[in-house]
C-alpha positions in Angstrom: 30.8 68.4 95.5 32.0 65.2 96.5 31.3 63.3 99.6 35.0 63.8 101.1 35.1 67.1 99.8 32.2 68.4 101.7 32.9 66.4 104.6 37.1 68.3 104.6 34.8 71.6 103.9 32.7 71.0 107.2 35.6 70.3 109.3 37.6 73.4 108.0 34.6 75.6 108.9 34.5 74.2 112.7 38.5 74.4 112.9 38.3 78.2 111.9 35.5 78.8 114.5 37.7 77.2 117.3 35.5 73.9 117.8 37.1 70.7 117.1 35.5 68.8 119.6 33.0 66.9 117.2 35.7 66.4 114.5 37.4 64.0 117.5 34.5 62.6 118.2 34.0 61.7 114.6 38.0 60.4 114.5 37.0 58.5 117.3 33.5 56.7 115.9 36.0 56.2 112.7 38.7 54.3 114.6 37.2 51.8 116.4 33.6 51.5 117.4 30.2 49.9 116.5 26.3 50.7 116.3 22.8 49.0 115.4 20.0 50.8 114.1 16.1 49.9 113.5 15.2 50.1 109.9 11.6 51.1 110.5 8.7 51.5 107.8 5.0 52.7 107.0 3.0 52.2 103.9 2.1 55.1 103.2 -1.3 53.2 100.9 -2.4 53.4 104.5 -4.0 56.1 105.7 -2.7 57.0 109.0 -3.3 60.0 111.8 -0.8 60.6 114.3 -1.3 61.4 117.6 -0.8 65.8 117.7 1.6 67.6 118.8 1.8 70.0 122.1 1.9 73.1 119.5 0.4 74.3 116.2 2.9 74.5 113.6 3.1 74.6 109.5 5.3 72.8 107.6 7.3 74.1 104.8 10.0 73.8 102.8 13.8 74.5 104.2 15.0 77.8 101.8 17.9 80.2 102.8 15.5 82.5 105.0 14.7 79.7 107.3 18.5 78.2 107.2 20.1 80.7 109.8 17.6 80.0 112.3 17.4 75.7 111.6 21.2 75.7 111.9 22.0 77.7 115.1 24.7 75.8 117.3 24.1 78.3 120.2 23.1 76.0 123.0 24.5 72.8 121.9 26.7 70.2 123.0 29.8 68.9 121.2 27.7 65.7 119.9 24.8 68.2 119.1 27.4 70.2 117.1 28.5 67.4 115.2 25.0 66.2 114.6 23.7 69.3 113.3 26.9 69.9 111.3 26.1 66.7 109.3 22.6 67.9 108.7 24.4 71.1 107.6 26.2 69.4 104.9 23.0 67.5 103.5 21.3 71.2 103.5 24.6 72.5 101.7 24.9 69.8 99.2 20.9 70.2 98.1 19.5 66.5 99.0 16.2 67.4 97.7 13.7 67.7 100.2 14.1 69.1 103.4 10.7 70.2 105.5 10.5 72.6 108.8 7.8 72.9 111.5 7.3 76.4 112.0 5.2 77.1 115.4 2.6 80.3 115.3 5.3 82.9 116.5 7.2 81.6 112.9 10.1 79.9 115.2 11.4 77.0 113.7 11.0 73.9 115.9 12.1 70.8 114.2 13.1 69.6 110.5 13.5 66.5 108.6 14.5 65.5 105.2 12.0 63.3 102.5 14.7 61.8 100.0 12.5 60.4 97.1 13.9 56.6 95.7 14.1 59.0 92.5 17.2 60.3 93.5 18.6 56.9 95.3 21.8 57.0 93.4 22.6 60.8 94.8 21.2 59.8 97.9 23.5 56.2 98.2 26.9 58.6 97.2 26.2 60.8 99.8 25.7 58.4 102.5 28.3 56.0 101.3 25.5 53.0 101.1 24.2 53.5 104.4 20.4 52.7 103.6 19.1 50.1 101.6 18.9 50.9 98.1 15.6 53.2 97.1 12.7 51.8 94.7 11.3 55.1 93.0 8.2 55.1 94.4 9.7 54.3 98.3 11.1 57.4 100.5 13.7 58.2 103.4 13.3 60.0 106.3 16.2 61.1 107.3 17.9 64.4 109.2 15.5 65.0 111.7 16.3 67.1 114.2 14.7 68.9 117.1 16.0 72.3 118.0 16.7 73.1 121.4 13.8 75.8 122.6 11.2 73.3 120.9 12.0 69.9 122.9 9.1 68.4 125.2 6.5 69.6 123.0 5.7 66.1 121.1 6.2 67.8 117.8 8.7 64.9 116.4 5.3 62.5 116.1 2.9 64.5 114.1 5.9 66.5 112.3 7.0 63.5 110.9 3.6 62.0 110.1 3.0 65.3 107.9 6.7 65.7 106.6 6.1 62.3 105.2 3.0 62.9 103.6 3.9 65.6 102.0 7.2 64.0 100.4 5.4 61.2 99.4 2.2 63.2 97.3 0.5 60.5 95.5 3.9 59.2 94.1 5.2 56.6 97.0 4.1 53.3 98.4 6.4 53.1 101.1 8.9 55.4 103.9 11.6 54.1 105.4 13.8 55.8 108.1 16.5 54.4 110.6 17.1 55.1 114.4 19.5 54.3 116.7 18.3 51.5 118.7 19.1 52.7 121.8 17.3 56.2 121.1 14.3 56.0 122.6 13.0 59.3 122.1 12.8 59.0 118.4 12.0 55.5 118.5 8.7 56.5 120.0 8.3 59.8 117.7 8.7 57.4 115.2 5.9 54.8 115.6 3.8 58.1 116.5 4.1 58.8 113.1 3.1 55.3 112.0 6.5 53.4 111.4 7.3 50.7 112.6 10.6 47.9 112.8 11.3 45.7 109.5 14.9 45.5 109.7 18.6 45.4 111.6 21.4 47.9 110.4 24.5 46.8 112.3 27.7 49.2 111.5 31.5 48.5 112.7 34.0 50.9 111.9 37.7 49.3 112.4 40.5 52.2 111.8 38.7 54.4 108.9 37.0 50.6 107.0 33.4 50.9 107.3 31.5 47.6 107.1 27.5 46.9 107.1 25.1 44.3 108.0 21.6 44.3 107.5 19.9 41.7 109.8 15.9 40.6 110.9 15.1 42.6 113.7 16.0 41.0 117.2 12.3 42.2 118.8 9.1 42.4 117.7 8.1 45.3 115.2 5.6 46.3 117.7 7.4 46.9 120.9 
């Protein structure tokens, strides 16, 4: 399915449930608005150990039996609608690989996708050049999502840390991901899984004309 195409398929499925509130907020971000991101790294030749988590969890695999429960909207906000709906389409067009921490109870918490540089070209179609281009042996980190019940338990850091791990195998030098730079909260689950700032993503959208920028960070990779 093509990027449009799934895109016009998400939108009917929220206008037949009665929620069109994040399809304006996307029609907004398209029409006029602007954004920078940290492009953020770890070498994953490295070893690294994250700080842990408030919980025990496993991490496994997103399949169809954990999909109902990773993709709930009950409790969410119109942004968190929209947010989870694109996560939703990534899950629906098979970018290979999405992980889930699962806590003891078997309660999904929080799930993030591992996008081998062996798939770069599916993975620059889908997100319309959004991320540099891959090198096979780098990944992306990308999708991650906290649900709702799980929040304030630390699990981003270690989750992440693991996630990566186990996307890379023995396979990948390097994992990239990028983060709103005004999102603290991830920006800090972030370097507790061992990345850190290498690069600027600004992004302007003027009525539907998307255009990017990728820039030396303006702080220090350590902050």
């Amino acid at each position: 399915m093509g990027r449009v195409q799934s895109k016009l398929q998400t939108y009917g499925r929220m206008v037949r449930s009665g929620d069109v509130k994040p399809i304006a907020s996307d029609a907004s971000r398209w029409g006029w608005s602007a954004n920078v991101a940290y492009g953020m790294c770890r070498d994953l030749t490295v070893p690294f150990s994250p700080s842990p988590a408030k919980i025990e969890f496993t991490i496994e695999p997103l399949d169809a039996s954990l999909a109902p429960a990773v993709f709930s909207l009950e409790g969410l906000d119109a942004e968190g609608r929209r947010e989870l709906a694109n996560r939703r389409r990534m899950w629906e067009e098979g970018l290979p690989t999405a992980y889930v921490a699962i806590d003891l109870a078997g309660n999904p918490c929080y799930f993030q996708w591992a996008l081998s540089g062996v798939h770069d070209e599916w993975v620059h179609e889908f997100f319309g050049g959004g991320f540099p281009r891959l090198a096979a042996d780098e990944l992306l980190l990308e999708g991650a999502w906290g649900l709702p019940a799980a929040r304030g338990q630390r699990i981003m850091g270690e989750a992440m840390s693991r996630i990566t791990e186990m996307g890379a195998g023995a396979d990948h030098r390097r994992a990239i991901t990028f983060v709103g730079v005004d999102n603290e909260p991830s920006l800090r689950g972030c370097r507790t899984a061992g990345f850190e700032v290498y690069i600027e993503r600004h992004e302007s959208w003027r009525l539907g004309r998307r255009q990017l920028r990728w820039a030396p960070p303006a702080t220090p990779a350590s902050s």
